[in-house]
C-alpha positions in Angstrom: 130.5 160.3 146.2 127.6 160.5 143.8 129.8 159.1 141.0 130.7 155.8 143.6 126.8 155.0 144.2 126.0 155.7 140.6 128.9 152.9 140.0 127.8 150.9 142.4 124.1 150.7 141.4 124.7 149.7 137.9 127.3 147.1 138.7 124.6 145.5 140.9 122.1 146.0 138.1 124.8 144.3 135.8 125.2 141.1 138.0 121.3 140.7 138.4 120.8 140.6 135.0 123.6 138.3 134.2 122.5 135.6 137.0 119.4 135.6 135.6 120.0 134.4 132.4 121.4 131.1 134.0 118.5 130.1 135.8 117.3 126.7 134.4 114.0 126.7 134.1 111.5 123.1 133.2 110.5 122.4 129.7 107.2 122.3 129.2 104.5 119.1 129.0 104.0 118.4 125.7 103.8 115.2 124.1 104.8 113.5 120.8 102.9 110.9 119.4 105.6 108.3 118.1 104.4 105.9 114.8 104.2 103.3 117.1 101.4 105.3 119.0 103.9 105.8 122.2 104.7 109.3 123.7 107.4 111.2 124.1 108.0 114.3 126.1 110.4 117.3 126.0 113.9 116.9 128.2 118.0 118.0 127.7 119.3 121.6 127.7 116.9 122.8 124.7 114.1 120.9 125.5 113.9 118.8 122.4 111.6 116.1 122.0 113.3 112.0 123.2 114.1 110.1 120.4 110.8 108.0 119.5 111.4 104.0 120.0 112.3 101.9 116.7 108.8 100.2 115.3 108.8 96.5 116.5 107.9 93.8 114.2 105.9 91.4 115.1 103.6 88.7 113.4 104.8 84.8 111.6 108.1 85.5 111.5 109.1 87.8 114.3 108.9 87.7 118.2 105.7 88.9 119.8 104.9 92.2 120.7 106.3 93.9 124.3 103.4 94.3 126.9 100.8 97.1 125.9 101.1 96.6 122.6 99.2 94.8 119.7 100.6 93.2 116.4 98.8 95.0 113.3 99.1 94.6 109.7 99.8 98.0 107.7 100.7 97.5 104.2 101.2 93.9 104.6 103.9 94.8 106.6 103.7 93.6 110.5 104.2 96.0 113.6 104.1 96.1 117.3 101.4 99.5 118.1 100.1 100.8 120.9 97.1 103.3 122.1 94.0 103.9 121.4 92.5 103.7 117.7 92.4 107.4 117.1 95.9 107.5 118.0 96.7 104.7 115.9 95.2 106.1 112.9 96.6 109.6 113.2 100.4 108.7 113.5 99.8 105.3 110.9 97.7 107.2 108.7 98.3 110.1 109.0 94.3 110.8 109.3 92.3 110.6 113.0 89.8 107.7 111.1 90.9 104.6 109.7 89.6 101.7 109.3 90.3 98.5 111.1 89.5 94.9 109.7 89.0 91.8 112.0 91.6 89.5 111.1 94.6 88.1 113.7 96.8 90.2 113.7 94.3 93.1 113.0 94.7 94.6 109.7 94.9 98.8 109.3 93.6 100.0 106.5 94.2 103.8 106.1 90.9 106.2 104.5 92.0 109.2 102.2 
């Protein structure tokens, strides 16, 4: 009798354990800052980072940026950015200050 609760116990314990390693649980609500300023959060089975959208040319040549973004020149190369300045400068530069010079489309000039 002893040895058919003992049994019992641990095969309960055994299945408890080994439905709770399939509980899916969220990912968590980080953020990455793309090049083109966008973000992207966590998502899939391992909670890896979305793929960051392809930078957008825009300027003389190319079509015009989407809505929410602004055409910038960076290395006299033309691209279709958005958010805020600080934003732009850390994932263009590299650096949270850079510095931006008044011309259409607004030229990005990155500080060392």
């Amino acid at each position: 009798m002893k040895y058919l609760i003992l049994t019992i116990v641990l095969l309960s314990l055994f299945l408890v354990s080994s439905c709770q390693n399939n509980i899916i649980a969220g990912c968590t609500a980080e953020a990455k800052i793309c090049p083109d300023g966008s973000a992207v959060g966590r998502s899939g089975i391992n909670c890896e980072f979305e793929k960051c959208p392809d930078l957008i040319n825009c300027g003389p040549d190319n079509s015009p940026c989407p809505e929410n973004y602004q055409c910038y020149i960076i290395k006299d190369n033309y691209y279709c950015l958005t958010g805020d300045t600080s934003t732009i400068c850390s994932t263009v530069c590299n650096n949270p200050t850079c510095q931006f010079i008044e011309t259409d489309p607004m030229q990005i000039e990155c500080e060392n």
